[in-house]
DSSP file (Angstrom, degrees, kcal/mol; ACC not computed):
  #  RESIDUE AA STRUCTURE BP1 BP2  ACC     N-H-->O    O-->H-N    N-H-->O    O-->H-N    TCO  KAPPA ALPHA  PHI   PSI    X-CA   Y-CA   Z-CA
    1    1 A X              0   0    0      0, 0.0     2,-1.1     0, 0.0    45,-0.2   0.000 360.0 360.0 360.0 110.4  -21.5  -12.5  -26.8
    2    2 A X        -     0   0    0      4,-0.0    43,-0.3     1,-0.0     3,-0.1  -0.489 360.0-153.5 -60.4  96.1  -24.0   -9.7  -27.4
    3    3 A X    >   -     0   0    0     -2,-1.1     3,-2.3    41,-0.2    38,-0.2  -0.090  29.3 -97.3 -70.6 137.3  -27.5  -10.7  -27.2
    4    4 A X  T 3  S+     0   0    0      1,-0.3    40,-0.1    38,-0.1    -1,-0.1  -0.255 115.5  43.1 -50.0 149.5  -30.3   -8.5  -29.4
    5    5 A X  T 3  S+     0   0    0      1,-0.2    -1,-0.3    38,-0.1    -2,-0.1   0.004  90.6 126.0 111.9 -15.6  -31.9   -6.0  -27.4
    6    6 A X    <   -     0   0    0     -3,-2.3     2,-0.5    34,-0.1    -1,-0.2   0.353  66.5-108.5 -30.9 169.2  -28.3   -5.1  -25.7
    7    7 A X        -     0   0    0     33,-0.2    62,-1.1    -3,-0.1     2,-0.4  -0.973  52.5-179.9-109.5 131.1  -26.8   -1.1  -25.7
    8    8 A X  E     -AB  39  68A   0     31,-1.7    31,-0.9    -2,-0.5     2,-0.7  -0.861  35.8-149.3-144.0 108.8  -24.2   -1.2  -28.0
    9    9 A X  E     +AB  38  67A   0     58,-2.3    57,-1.0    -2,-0.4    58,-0.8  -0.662  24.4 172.9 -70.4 109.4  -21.9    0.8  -29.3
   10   10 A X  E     -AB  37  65A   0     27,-2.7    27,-1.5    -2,-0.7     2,-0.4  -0.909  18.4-143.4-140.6 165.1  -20.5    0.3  -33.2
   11   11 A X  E     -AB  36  64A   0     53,-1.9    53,-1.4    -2,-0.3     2,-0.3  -0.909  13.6-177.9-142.5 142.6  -18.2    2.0  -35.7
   12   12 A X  E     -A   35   0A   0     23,-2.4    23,-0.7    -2,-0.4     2,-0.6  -0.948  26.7-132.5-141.7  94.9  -18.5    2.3  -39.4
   13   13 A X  E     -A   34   0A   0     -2,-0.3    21,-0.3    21,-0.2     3,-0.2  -0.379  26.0-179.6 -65.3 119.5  -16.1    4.1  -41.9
   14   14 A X  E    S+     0   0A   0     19,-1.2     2,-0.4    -2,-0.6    20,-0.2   0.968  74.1  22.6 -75.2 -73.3  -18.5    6.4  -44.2
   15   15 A X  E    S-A   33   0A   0     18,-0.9    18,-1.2    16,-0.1     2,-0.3  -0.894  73.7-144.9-102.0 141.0  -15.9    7.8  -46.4
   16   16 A X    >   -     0   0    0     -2,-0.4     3,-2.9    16,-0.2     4,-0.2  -0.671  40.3-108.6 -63.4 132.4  -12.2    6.0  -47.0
   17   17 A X  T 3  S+     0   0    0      1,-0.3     3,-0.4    -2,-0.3    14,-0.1   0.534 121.7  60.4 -44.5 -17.2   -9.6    9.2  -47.3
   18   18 A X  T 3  S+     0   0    0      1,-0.2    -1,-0.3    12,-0.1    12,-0.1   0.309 102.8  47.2-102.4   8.6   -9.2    8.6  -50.6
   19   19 A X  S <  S+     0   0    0     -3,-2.9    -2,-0.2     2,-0.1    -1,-0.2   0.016  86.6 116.4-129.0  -4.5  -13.0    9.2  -51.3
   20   20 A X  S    S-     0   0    0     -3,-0.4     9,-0.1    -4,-0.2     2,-0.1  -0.282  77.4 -93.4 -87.8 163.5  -12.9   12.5  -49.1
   21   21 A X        -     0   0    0      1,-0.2     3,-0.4     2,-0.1    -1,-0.1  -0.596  30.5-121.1 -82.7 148.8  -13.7   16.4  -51.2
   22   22 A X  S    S+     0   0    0      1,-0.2    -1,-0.2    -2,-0.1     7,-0.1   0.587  99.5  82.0 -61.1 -23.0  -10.5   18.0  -52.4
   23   23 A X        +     0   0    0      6,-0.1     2,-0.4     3,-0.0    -1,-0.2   0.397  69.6  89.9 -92.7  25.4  -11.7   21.0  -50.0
   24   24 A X  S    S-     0   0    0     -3,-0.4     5,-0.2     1,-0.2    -4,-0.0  -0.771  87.4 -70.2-108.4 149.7  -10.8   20.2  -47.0
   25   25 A X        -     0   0    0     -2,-0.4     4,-0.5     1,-0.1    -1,-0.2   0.358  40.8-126.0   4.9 166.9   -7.7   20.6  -44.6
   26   26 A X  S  > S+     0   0    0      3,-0.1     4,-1.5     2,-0.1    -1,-0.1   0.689 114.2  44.4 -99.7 -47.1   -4.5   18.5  -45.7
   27   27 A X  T  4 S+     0   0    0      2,-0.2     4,-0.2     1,-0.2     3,-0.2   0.983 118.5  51.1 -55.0 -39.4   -4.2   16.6  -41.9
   28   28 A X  T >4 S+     0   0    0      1,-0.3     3,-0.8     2,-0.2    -1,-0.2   0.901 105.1  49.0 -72.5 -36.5   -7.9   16.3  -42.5
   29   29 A X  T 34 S+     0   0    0     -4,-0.5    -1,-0.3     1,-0.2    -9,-0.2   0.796  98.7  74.3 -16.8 -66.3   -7.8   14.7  -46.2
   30   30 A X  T 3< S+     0   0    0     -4,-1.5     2,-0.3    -3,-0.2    -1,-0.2   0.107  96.4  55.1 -54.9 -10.4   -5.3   12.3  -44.7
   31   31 A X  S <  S-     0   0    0     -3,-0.8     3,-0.1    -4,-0.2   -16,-0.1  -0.930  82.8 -99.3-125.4  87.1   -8.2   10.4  -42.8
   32   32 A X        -     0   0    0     -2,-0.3     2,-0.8     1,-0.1   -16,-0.2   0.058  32.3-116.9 -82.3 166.2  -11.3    8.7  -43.1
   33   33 A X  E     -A   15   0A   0    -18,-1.2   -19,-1.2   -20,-0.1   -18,-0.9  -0.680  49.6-162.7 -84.6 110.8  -14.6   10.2  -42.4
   34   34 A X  E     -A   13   0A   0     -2,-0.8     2,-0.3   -21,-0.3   -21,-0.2  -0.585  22.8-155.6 -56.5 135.8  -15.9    7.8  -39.2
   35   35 A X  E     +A   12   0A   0    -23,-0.7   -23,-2.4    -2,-0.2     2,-0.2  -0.983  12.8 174.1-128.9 138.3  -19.0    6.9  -37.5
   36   36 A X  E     +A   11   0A   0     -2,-0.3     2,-0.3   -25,-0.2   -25,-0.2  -0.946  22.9 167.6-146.9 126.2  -18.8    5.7  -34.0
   37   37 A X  E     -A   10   0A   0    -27,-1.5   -27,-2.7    -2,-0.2     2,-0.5  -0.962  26.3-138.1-153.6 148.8  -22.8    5.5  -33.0
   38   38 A X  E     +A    9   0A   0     -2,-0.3    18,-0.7   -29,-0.3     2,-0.3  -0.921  38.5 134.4-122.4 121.1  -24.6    3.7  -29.6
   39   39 A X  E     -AC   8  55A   0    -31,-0.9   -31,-1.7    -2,-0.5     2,-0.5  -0.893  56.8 -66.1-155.9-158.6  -28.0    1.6  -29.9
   40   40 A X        -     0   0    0     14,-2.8    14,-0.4    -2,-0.3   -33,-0.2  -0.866  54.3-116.3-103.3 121.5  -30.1   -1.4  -29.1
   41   41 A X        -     0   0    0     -2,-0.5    12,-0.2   -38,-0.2     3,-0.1   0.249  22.2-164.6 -32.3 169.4  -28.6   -4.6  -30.8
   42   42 A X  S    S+     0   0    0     10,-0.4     2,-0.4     1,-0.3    -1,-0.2   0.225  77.0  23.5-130.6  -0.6  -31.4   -6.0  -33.6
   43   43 A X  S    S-     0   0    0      9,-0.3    -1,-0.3   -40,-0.2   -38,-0.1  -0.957  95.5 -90.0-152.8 179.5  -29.4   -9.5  -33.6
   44   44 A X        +     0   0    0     -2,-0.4     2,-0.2   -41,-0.1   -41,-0.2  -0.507  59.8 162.0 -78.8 140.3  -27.1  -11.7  -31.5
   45   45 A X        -     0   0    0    -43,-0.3     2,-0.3    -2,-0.1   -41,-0.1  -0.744  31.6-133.8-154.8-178.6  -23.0  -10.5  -32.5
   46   46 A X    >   -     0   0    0      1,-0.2     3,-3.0   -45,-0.2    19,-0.3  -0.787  43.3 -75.0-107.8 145.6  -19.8  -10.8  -31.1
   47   47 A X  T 3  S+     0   0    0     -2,-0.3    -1,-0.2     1,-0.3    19,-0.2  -0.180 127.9  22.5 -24.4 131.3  -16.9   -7.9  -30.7
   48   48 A X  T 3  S+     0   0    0     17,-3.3    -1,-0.3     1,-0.3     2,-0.1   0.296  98.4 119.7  99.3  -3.1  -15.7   -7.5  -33.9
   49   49 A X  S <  S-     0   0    0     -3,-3.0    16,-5.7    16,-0.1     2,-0.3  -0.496  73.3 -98.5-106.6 169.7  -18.9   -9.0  -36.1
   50   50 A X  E     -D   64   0A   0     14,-0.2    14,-0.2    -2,-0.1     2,-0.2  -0.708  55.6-173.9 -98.9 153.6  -20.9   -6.8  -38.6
   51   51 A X  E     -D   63   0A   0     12,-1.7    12,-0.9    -2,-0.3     2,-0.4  -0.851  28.0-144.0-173.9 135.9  -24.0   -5.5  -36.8
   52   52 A X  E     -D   62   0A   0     10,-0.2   -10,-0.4    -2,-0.2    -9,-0.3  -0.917  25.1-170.0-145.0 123.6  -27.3   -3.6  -37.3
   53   53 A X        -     0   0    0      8,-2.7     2,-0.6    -2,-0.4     8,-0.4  -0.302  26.3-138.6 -61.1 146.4  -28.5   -1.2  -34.5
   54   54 A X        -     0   0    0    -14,-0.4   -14,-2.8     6,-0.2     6,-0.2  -0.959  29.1-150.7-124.3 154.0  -31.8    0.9  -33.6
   55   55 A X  B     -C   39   0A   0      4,-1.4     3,-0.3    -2,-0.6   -16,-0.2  -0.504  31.9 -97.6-103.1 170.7  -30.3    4.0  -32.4
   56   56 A X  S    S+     0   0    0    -18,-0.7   -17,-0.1     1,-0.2    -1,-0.0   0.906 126.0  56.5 -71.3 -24.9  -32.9    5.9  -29.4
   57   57 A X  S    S-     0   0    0      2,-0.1    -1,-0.2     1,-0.0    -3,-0.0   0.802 127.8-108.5 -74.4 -21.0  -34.4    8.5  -32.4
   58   58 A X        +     0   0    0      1,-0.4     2,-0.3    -3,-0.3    -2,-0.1   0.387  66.6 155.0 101.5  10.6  -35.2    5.2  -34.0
   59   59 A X        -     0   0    0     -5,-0.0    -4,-1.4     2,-0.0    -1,-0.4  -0.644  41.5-137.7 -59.1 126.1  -32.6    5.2  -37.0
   60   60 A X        +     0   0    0     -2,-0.3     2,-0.4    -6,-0.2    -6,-0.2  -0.743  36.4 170.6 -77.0 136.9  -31.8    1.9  -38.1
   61   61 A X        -     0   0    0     -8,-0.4    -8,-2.7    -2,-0.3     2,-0.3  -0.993  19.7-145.3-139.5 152.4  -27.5    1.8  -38.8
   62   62 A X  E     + D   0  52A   0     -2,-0.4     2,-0.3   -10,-0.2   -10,-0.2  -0.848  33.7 110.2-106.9 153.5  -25.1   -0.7  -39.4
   63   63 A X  E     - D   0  51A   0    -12,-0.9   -12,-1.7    -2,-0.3     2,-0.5  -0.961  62.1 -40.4 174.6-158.7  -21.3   -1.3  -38.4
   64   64 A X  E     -BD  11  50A   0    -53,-1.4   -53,-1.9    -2,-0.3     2,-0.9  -0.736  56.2-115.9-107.9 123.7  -18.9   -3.2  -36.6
   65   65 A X  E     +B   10   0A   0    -16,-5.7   -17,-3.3    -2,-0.5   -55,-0.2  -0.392  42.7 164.2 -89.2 124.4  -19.7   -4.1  -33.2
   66   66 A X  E     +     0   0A   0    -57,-1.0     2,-0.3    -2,-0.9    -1,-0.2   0.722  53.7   6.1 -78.2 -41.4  -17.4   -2.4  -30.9
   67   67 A X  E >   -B    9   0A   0    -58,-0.8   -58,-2.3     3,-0.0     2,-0.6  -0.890  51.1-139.3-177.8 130.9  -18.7   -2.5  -27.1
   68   68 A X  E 3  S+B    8   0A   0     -2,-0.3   -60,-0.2     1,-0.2   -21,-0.0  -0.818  87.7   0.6 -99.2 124.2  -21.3   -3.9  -25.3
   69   69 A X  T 3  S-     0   0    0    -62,-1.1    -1,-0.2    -2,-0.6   -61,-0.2   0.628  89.2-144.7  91.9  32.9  -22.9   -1.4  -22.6
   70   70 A X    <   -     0   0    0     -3,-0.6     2,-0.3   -63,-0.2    -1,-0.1   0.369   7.0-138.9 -41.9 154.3  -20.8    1.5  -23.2
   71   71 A X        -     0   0    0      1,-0.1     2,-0.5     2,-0.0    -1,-0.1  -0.828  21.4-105.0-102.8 146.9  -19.7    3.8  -20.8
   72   72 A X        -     0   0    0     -2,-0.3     2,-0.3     1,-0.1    -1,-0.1  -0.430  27.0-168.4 -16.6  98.4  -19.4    7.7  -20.7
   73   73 A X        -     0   0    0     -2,-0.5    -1,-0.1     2,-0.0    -3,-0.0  -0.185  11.2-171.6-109.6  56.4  -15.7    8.5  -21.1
   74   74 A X        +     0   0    0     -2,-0.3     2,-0.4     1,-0.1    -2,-0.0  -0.122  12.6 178.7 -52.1 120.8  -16.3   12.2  -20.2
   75   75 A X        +     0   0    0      1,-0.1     3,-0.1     3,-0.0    -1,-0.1  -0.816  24.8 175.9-143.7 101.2  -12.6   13.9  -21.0
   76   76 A X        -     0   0    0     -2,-0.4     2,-0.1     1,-0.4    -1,-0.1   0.310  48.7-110.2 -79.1   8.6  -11.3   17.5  -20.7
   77   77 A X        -     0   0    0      2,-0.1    -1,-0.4     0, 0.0     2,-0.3  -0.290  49.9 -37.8  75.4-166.9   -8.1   17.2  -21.5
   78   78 A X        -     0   0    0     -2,-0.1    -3,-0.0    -3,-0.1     2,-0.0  -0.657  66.0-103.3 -79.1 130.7   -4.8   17.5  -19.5
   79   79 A X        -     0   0    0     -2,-0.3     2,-0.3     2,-0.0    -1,-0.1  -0.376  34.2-163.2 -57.3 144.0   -4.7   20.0  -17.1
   80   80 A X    >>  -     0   0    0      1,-0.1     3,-2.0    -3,-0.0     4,-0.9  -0.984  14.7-148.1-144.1 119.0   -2.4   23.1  -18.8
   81   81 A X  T 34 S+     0   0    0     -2,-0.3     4,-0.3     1,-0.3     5,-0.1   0.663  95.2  76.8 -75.1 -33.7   -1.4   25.3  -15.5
   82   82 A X  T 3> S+     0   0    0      2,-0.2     4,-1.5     3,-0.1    -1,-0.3   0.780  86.6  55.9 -55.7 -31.7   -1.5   28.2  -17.6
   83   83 A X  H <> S+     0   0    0     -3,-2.0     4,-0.8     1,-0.2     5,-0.2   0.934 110.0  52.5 -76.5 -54.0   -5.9   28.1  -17.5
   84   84 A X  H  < S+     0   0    0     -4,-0.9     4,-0.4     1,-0.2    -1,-0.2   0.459 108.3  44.4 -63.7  -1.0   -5.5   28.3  -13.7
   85   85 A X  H  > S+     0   0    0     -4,-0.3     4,-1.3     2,-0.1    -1,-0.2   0.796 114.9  49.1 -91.3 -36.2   -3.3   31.2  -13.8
   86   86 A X  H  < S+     0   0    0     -4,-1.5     4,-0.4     1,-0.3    -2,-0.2   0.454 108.4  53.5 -62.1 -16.2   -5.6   32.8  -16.3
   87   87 A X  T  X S+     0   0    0     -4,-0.8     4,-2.7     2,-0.2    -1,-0.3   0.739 112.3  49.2-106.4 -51.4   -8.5   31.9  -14.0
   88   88 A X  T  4 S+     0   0    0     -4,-0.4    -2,-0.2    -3,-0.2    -3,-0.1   0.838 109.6  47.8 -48.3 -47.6   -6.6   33.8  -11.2
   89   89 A X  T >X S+     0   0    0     -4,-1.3     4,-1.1     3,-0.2     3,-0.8   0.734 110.6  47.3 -90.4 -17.8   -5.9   36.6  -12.8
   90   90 A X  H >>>S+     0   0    0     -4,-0.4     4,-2.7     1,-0.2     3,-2.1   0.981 109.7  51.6 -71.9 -41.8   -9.4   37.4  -14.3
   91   91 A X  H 3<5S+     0   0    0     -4,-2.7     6,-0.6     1,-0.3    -1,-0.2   0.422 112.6  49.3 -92.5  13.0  -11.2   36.9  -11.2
   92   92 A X  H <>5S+     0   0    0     -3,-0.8     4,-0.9     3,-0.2    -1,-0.3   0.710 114.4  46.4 -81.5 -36.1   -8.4   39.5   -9.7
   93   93 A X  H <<5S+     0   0    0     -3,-2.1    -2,-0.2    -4,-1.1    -3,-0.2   0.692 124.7  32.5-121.9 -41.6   -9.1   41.9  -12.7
   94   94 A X  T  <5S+     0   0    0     -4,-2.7    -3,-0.1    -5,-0.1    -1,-0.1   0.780 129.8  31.5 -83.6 -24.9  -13.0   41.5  -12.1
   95   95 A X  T  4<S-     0   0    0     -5,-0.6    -2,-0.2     2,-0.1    -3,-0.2   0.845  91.6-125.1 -93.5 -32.7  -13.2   41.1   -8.4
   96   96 A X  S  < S+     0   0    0     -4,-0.9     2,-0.3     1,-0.1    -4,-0.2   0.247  83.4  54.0 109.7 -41.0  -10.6   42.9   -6.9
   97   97 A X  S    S-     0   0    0     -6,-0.6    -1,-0.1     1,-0.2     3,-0.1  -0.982  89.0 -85.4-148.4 162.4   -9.2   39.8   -5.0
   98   98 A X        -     0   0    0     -2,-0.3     2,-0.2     1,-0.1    -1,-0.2   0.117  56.1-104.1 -30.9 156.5   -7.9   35.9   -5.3
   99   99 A X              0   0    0      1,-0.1    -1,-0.1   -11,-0.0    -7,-0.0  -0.697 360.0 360.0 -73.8 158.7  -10.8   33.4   -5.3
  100  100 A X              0   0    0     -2,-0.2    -1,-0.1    -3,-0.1    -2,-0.1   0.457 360.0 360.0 -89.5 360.0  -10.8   31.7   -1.8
């Protein structure tokens, strides 16, 4: 149970794909427009209950409570062996030699 005054994370679909402008991408069309948005509970929830938030600028939003205390899930992708050759070769082409 999430108690008011918690950190919270909660997620809200804004547009349904079938509500999205004609001008867009076809994968992107295909999709709905999402909100996924972190504040201080305003009421007592559970996972999964509808939810209203103060965000830190002080926006009030509502959505679907997702996670209590979220964490930073900082992610660069997969390492691609190809950046580290690329990394090799510039600093050959600027420097003169390998990096140590």
């Amino acid at each position: 149970m999430a108690k008011q005054g918690d950190w919270v994370r909660i997620h809200r679909v804004i547009l349904p794909a079938e509500e999205r402008t004609a001008n867009l991408p076809e994968d992107t069309k295909k999709v709905p427009f999402e909100m996924w948005v972190k504040g201080h509970l305003l009421e007592d929830g559970e996972l999964g209950d509808q939810v209203r938030i103060r965000t830190v600028s002080g926006r009030e939003e509502h959505g679907t409570l997702i996670e209590v205390n979220p964490q930073f899930d900082v992610n660069f992708g997969a390492f691609v062996p190809e950046i580290l050759e690329m990394d090799v070769r510039l600093r050959t082409a600027l420097f003169g030699k390998e990096a140590e």
